[in-house]
Structure formats: C-alpha cells, structure tokens
N, C-alpha and C positions, 0 to 999 in steps of 0.2 A: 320276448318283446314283440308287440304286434304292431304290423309294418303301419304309417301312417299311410300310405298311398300303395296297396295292397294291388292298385291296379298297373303301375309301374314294377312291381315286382313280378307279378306274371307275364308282364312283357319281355320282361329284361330275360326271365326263367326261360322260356322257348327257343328254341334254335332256330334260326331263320337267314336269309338272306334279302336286302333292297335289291329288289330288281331292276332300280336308278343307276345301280353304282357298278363303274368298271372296276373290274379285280385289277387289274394290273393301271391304271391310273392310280395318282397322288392329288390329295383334296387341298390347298393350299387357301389360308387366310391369314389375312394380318389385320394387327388392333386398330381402330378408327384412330384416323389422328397420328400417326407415327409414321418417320422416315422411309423411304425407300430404299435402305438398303436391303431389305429383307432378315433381319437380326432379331426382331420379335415374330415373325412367322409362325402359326402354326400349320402342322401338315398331316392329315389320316393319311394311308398309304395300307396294300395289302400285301403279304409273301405270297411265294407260293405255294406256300404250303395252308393258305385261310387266314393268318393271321395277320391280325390286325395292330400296324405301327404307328408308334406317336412319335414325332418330333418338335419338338420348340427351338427355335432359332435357327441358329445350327449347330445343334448339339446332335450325340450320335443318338438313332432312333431306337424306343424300346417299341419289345413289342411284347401280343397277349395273346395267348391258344384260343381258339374257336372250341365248339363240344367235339372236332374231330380229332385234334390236337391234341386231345387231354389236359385241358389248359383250368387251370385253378382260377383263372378269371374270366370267365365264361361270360360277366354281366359287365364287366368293364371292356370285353370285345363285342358286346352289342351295344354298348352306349358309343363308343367311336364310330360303329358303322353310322348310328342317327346325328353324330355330329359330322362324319363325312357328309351325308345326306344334305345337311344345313348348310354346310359351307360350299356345296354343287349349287342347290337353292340360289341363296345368297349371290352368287359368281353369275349365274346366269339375269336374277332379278338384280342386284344392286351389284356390277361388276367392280372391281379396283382397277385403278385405269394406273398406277402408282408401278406396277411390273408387267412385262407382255407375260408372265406364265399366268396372269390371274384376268389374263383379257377375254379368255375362253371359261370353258365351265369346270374345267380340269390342268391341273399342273403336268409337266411331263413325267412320268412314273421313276419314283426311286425305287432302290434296292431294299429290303426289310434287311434285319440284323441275319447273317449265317446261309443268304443268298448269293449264287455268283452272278457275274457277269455274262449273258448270253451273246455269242458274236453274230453279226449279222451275214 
C-alpha cells in the first residue's frame, strides 16, 4: 500500500533528535477547557535510556525505544518527540496559567517505566 503522505513517512523513518527538547524534562499539557486538577493531563517525558514516555492523567507511563533501544516503534518515539516539541511551543507562546508546572516551558522531570530514583 502506498503511503498517502510519503513525506511524513521519511521523516518519521530517520533517527534524529530536537535540539529544543531537554532529555530529562517532562512536556506537560492539559485539554482547553478542563479543571485544574490535573486528571486529563497529558505528559512526553524521556528515560534514560532515550526513550520516550507517555502519560495521560495519571495513569502509570508507557513507554517506546528510540533506534538505540531496539524499540519496534521507532515512529511512534519520533512522533512523541514533535508533540513534546508542541507542547514546549504551546507552554511558552500560549502558557496555562491553571497549574504553576505549566507556568514555565517544562514540567518538573518524571521517572520513565524501570528507572530509579537518583539521590541528591
């Protein structure tokens, strides 16, 4: 079957990294219009090992290998990186004033799934 948007598919195909985005920061957005408890949330976040975590609400976060990982979704950890990207964007031009973690451009950094804890 041939791709409708062929040029999306070679982007997606490439290994790369945004040069925007902190590895250990967490991108944090929530839906127009919704309460502030933070329960419909969404959040990119990265491990340490590249890989790229999803959370919604707060549910526990999955996550997806990069190409160093060996990760079978190789194109679904580069679309999370350009919706982290969006929601950096977004945080800086159109802030949520609704939590102080979305008053900056970045949320405080979570943990990915099978990371510890670092003591200070």
């Amino acid at each position: 079957m041939k791709a409708k948007y062929p040029e999306i598919k070679r982007f997606l195909d490439k290994p790369f990294w945004l040069p925007t985005l902190d590895p250990h920061a967490a991108y944090e957005r929530e839906p127009d219009g919704t309460n502030d408890t933070g329960d419909q949330r969404v959040t990119v976040s990265f491990g340490p090992k590249g890989e790229a975590c999803l959370t919604v609400g707060n549910s526990e976060p999955v996550s997806f290998q990069n190409y160093m990982g060996n990760g079978a979704s190789i194109r679904t950890h580069a679309a999370l990186m350009v919706l982290a990207e969006a929601i950096r964007l977004d945080n800086v031009d159109r802030p949520q004033t609704r939590s102080a973690s979305r008053t900056g451009t970045v949320a405080p950094p979570r943990r990915g799934p099978g990371s510890a804890s670092k003591a200070s």
